[in-house]
C-alpha positions as CSV (number, residue, x, y, z in Angstrom):
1,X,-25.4,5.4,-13.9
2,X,-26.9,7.1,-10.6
3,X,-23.9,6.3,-8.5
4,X,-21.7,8.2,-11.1
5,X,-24.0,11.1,-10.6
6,X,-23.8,10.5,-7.1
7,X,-20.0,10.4,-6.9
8,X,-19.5,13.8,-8.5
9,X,-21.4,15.6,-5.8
10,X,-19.7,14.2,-3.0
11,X,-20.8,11.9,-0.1
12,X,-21.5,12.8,3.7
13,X,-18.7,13.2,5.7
14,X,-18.6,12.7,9.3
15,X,-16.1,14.4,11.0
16,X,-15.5,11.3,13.8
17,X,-13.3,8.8,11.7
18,X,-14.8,5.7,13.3
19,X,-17.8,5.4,10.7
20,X,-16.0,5.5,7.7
21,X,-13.7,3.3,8.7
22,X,-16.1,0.4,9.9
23,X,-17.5,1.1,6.3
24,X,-13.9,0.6,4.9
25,X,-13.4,-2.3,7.0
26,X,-16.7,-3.8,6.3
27,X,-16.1,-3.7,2.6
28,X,-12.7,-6.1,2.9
29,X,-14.6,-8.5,4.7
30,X,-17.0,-8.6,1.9
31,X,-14.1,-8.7,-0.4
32,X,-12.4,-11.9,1.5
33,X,-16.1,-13.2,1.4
34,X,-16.3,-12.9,-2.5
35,X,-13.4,-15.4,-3.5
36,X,-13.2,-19.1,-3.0
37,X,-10.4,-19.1,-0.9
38,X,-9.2,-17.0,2.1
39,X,-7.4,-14.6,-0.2
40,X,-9.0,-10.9,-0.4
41,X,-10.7,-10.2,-4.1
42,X,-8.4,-7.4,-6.2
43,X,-11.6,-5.1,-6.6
44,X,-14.9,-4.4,-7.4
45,X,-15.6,-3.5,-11.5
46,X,-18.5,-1.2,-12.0
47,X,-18.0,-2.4,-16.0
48,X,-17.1,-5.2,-17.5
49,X,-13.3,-4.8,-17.8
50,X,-11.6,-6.8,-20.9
51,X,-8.4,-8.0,-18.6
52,X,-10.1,-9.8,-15.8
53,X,-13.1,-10.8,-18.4
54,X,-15.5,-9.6,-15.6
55,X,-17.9,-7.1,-14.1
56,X,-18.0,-7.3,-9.7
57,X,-15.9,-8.9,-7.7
58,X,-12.6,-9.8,-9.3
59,X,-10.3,-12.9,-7.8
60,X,-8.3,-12.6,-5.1
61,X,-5.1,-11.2,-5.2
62,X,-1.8,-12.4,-3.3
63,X,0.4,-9.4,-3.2
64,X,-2.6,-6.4,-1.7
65,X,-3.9,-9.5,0.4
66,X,-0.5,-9.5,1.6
67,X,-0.3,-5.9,3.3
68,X,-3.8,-6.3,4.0
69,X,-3.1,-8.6,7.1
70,X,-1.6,-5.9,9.2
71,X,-4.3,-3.7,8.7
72,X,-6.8,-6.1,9.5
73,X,-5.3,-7.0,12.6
74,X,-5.0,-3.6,13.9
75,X,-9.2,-2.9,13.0
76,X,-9.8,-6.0,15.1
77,X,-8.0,-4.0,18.3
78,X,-9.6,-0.5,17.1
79,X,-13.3,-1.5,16.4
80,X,-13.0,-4.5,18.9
81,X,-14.1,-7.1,16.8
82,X,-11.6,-10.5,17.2
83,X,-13.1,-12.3,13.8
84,X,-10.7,-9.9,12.2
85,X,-8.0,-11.2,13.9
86,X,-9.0,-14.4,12.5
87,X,-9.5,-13.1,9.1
88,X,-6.0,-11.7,9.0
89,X,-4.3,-15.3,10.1
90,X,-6.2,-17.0,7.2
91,X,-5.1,-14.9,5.1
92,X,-1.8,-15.3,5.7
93,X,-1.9,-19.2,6.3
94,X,-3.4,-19.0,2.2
95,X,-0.8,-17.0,1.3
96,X,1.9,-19.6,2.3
97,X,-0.5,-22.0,0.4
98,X,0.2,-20.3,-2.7
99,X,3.9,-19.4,-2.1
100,X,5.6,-20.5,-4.8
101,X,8.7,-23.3,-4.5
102,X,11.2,-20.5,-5.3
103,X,9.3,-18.7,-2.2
104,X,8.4,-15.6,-4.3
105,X,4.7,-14.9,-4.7
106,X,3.8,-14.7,-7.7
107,X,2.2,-11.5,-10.3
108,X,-1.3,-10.7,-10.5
109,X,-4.6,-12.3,-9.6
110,X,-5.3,-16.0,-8.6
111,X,-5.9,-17.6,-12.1
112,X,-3.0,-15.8,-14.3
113,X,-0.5,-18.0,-14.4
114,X,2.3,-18.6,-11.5
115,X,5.1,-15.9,-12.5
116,X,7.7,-14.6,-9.8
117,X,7.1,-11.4,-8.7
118,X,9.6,-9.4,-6.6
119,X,7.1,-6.3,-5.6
120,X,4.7,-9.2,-5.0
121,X,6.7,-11.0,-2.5
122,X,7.4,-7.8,-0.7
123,X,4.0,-7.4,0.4
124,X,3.0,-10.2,1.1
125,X,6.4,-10.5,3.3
126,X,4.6,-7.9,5.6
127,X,1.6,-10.1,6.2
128,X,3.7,-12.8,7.3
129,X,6.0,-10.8,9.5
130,X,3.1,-9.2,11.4
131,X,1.2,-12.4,12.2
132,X,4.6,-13.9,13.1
133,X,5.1,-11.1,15.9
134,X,1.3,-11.7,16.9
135,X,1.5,-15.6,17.1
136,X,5.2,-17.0,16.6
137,X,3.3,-18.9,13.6
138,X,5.8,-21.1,12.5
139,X,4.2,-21.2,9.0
140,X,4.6,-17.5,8.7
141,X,8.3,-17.6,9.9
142,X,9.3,-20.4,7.6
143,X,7.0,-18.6,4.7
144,X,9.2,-15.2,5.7
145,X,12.5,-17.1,5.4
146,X,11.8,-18.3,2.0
147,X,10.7,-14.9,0.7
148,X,13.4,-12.8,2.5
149,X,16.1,-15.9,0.5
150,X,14.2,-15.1,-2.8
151,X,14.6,-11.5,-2.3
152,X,17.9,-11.6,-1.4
153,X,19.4,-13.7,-3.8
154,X,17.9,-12.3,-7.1
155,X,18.8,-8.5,-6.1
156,X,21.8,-7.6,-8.9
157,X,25.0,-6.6,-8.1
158,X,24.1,-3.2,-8.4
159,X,21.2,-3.0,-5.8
160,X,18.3,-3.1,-8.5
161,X,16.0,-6.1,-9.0
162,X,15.2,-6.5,-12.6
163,X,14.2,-10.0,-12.8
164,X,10.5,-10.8,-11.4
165,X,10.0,-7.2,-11.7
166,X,6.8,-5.9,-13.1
167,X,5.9,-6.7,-16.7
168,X,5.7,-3.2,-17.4
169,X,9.4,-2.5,-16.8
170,X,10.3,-4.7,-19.5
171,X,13.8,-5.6,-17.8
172,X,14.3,-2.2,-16.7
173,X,14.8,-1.7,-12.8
174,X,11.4,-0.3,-11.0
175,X,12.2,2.5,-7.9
176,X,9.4,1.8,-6.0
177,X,11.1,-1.4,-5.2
178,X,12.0,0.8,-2.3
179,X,9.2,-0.8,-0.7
180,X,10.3,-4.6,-1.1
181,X,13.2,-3.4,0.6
182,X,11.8,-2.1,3.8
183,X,10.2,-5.2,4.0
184,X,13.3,-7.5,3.3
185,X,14.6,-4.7,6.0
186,X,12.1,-5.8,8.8
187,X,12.9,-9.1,8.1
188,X,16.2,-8.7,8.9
189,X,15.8,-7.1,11.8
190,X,12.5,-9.4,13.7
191,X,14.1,-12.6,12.4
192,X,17.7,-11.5,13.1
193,X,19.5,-11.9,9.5
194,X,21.8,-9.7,8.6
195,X,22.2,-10.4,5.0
196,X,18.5,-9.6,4.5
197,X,19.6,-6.2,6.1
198,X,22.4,-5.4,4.1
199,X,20.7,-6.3,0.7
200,X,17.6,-3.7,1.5
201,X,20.2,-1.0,2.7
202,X,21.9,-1.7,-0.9
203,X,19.2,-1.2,-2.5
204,X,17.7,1.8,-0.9
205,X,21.3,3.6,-1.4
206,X,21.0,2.3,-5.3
207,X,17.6,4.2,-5.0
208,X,18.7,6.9,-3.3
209,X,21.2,7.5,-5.8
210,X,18.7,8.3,-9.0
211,X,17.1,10.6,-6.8
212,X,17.4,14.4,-8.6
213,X,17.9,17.4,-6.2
214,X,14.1,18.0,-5.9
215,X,13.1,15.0,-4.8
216,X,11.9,13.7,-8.4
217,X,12.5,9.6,-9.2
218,X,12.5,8.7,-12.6
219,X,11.9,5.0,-13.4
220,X,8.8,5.5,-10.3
221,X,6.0,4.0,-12.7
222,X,4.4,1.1,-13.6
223,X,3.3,2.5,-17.3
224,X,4.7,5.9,-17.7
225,X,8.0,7.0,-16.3
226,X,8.0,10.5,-17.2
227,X,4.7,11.0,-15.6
228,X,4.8,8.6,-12.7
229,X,1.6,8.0,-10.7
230,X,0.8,9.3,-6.8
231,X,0.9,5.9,-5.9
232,X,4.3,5.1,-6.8
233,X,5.9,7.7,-5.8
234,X,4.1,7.6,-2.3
235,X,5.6,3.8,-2.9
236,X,9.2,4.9,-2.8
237,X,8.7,7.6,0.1
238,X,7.5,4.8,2.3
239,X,9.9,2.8,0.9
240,X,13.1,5.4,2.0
241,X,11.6,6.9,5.1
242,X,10.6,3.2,6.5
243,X,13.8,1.9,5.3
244,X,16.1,4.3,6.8
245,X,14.3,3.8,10.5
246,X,15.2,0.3,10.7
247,X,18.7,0.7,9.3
248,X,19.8,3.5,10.7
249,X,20.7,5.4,8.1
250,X,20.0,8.9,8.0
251,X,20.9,9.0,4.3
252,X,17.4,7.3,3.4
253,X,15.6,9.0,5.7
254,X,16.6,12.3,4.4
255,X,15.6,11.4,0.7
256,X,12.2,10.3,2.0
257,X,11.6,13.6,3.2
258,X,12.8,15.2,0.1
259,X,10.0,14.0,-2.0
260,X,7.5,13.7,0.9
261,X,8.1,17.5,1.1
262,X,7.8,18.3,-2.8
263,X,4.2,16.3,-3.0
264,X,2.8,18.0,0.9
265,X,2.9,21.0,-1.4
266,X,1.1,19.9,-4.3
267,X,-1.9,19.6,-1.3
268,X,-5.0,21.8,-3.0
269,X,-7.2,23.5,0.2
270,X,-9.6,20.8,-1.1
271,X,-7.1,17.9,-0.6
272,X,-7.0,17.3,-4.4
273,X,-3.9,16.1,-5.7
274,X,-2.7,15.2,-9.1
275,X,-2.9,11.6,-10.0
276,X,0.3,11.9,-12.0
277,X,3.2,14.0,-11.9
278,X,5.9,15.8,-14.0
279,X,9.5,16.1,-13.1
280,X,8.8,19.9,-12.0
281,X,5.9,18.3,-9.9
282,X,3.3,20.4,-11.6
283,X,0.1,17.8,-11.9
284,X,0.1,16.0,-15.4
285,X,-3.5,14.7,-15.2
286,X,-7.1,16.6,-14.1
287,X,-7.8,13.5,-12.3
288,X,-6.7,12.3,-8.3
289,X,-5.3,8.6,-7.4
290,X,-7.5,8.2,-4.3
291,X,-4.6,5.1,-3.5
292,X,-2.2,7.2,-3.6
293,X,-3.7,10.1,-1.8
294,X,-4.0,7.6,1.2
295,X,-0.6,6.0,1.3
296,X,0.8,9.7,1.0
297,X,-1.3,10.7,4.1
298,X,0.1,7.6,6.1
299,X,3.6,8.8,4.8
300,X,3.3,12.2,6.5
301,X,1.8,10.8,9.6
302,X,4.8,8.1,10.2
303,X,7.2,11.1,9.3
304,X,5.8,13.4,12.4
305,X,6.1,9.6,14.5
306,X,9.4,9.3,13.2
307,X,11.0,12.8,13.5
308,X,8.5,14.8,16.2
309,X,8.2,17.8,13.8
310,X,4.3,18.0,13.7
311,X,4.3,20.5,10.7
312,X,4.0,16.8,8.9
313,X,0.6,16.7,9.8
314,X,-0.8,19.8,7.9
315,X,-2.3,18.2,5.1
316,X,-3.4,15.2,6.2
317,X,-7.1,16.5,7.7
318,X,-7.2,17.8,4.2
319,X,-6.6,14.9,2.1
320,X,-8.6,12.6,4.9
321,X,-12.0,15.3,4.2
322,X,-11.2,14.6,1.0
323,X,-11.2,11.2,0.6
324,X,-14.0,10.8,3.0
325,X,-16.2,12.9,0.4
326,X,-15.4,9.7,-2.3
327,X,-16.5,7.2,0.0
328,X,-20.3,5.7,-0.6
329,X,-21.1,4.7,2.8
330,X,-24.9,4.1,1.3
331,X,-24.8,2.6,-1.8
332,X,-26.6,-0.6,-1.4
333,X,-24.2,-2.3,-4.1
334,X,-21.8,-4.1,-1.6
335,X,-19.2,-4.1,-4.3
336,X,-19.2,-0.1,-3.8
337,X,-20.4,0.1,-0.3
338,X,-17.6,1.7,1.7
339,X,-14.8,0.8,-0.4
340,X,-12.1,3.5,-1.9
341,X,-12.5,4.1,-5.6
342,X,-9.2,3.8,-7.9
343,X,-9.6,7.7,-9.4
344,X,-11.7,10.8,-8.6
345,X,-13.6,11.0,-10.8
346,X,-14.2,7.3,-11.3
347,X,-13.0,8.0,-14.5
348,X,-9.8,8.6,-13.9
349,X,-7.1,6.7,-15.7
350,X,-5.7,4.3,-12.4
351,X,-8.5,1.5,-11.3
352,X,-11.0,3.2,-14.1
353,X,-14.4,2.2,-12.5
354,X,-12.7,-0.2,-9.9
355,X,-12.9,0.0,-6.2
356,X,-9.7,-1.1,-5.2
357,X,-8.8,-3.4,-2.0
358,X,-5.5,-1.6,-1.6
359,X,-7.4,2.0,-1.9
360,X,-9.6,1.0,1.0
361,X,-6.7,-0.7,2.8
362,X,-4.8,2.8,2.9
363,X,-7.5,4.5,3.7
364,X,-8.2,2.3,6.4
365,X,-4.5,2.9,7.6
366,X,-4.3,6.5,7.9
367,X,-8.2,6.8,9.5
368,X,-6.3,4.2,12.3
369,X,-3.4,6.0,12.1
370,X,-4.5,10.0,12.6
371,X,-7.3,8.7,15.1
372,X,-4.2,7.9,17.3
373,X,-2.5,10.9,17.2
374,X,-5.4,12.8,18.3
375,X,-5.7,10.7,21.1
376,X,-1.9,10.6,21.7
377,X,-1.8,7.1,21.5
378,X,0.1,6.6,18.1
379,X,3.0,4.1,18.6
380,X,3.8,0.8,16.4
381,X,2.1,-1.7,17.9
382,X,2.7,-5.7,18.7
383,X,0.1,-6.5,15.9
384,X,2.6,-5.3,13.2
385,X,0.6,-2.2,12.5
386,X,4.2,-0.6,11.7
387,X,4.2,-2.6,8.7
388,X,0.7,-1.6,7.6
């Protein structure tokens, strides 16, 4: 249990963003490597966990794999190395491999059974999109289509998908959908289909509606909706503030800020947030969501992009030292190696002793990201990084 020990303390930080993210980058690779196929593995166990009936590397997993492509591909530009490129297109070409007839993607790992999922098929939409803009992959377009017609069709009258959503919800409508809808958004607008459009901005608006007049969600969790997780909710900002960009519509936009205001000041001087939140957003757990902690530092960053107001960045070094601290850049386990833990302390209830693949993806994304705006050279790029 020396690594526990070790994670308490803290790792080394360096204060130039490029190490820790080849280390990031370096532990996907090794997570691609660890499956079969070209898919990237869900995680790394530390314990033998009772779900997946394993300890290490886990199988791979379609939906993270999904979002994982754009990231990929903009690592190959940033540390110059093409095999990423490569990576990313195999990962994408596998995910059309494993689309399903209905052309959802289905829940879970490789190996669970083949159930629809709608979050699922969101995600992976991204991958597809951004390696369509690289290449004009024909598989990706046609894989895209069939999604974005999935999507569309099984959204309810009322803007909610129920059906393929998350087993958790038990029929009940899930509001970080607000993500799948940003992507069924950018689908609209590269591949020039309006009813993909108009079924995200319906949704958004249904989201948009639940929203309470300080920001809070409710229905924003996969297991506990009156105590939703950081990831989530960071989930449905993206989700809003994304979404209302490529629509237009100021409406979304402005509910994207709301909440991506009430969590920048939830920010500890340490970077520490709560993993979980009550509706007054006090923290209702003494552990963080490192996932979370990421995707909300990506959220802030694409809001200063977005609206210019550079008060967005204020706690993003914070939450960036932070997670750098969490990161084991010399473990010599290469399941741990470099990769972003699920909670701080490893203990925590999200990804209890996992290393998560969409943990290290965000992080990945906002090291990228806030290395740009230092340099002044932050824009959405050809590769699809905009969808990363």
């Amino acid at each position: 249990m020396l690594e526990l020990v070790a994670e308490r303390r803290g790792h080394d930080v360096n204060l130039n963003h490029l190490p820790h993210l080849a280390s990031a980058v370096d532990w996907i690779v090794r997570a691609q490597d660890a499956t079969p196929d070209d898919g990237i593995a869900r995680g790394y166990s530390l314990k033998y966990d009772p779900y997946f009936r394993t300890a290490g590397w886990q199988a791979s997993y379609p939906e993270t794999t999904g979002y994982i492509i754009p990231t990929l591909m903009e690592a190959s530009r940033v540390l110059q190395r093409p095999e990423l490129l490569d990576r990313a297109v195999r990962a994408a070409s596998w995910e059309s491999a494993v689309q399903m007839e209905s052309g959802a993607v289905q829940g879970g790992v490789i190996g669970q059974g083949r159930s629809p999922a709608v979050f699922n098929t969101g995600q992976v939409l991204f991958g597809w999109l951004a390696v369509l803009e690289y290449s004009g992959s024909a598989e990706a377009e046609s894989s895209a289509r069939r999604a974005s017609d999935y999507l569309t069709a099984s959204l309810e009258s009322d803007g909610h998908w129920r059906k393929g959503n998350s087993l958790f919800a038990k029929g009940e409508t899930t509001l970080y959908n607000a993500r799948v809808a940003w992507a069924l958004a950018e689908a609209g607008e590269r591949l020039g289909v309006g009813e993909y459009r108009e079924a995200a901005s319906r949704n958004l608006h249904a989201v948009a509606d639940q929203q309470l007049p300080n920001g809070w969600f409710p229905n924003c969790c996969l297991t506990d909706p009156n105590r939703p997780l950081l990831h989530t909710l960071a989930y449905t900002t993206r989700g809003l503030l994304e979404g209302g960009r490529v629509l237009e519509e100021d409406r979304l936009l402005q509910s994207g800020i709301l909440i991506a205001r009430a969590l920048a000041r939830t920010v500890r001087e340490d970077g520490w947030m709560p993993g979980r939140y009550r509706r007054d957003w006090s923290g209702a757990v003494p552990w963080s969501c490192l996932t979370g902690e990421a995707q909300m530092a990506n959220n802030w960053m694409r809001l200063y992009l977005i609206t210019g107001d550079k008060t967005w960045l204020e706690p993003v070094p914070r939450v960036l030292a932070f997670l750098k601290r969490t990161q084991n850049r010399s473990s010599d386990n290469d399941g741990l190696r470099g990769g972003i833990k699920g909670s701080f302390p490893m203990s925590g209830d999200y990804g209890r002793f996992e290393i998560l693949n969409w943990a290290t993806k965000y992080f990945a994304d906002a090291l990228m990201r806030h290395q740009q705006i230092l340099e002044g050279t932050a824009k959405d790029r050809v590769t699809g990084f905009s969808l990363a």
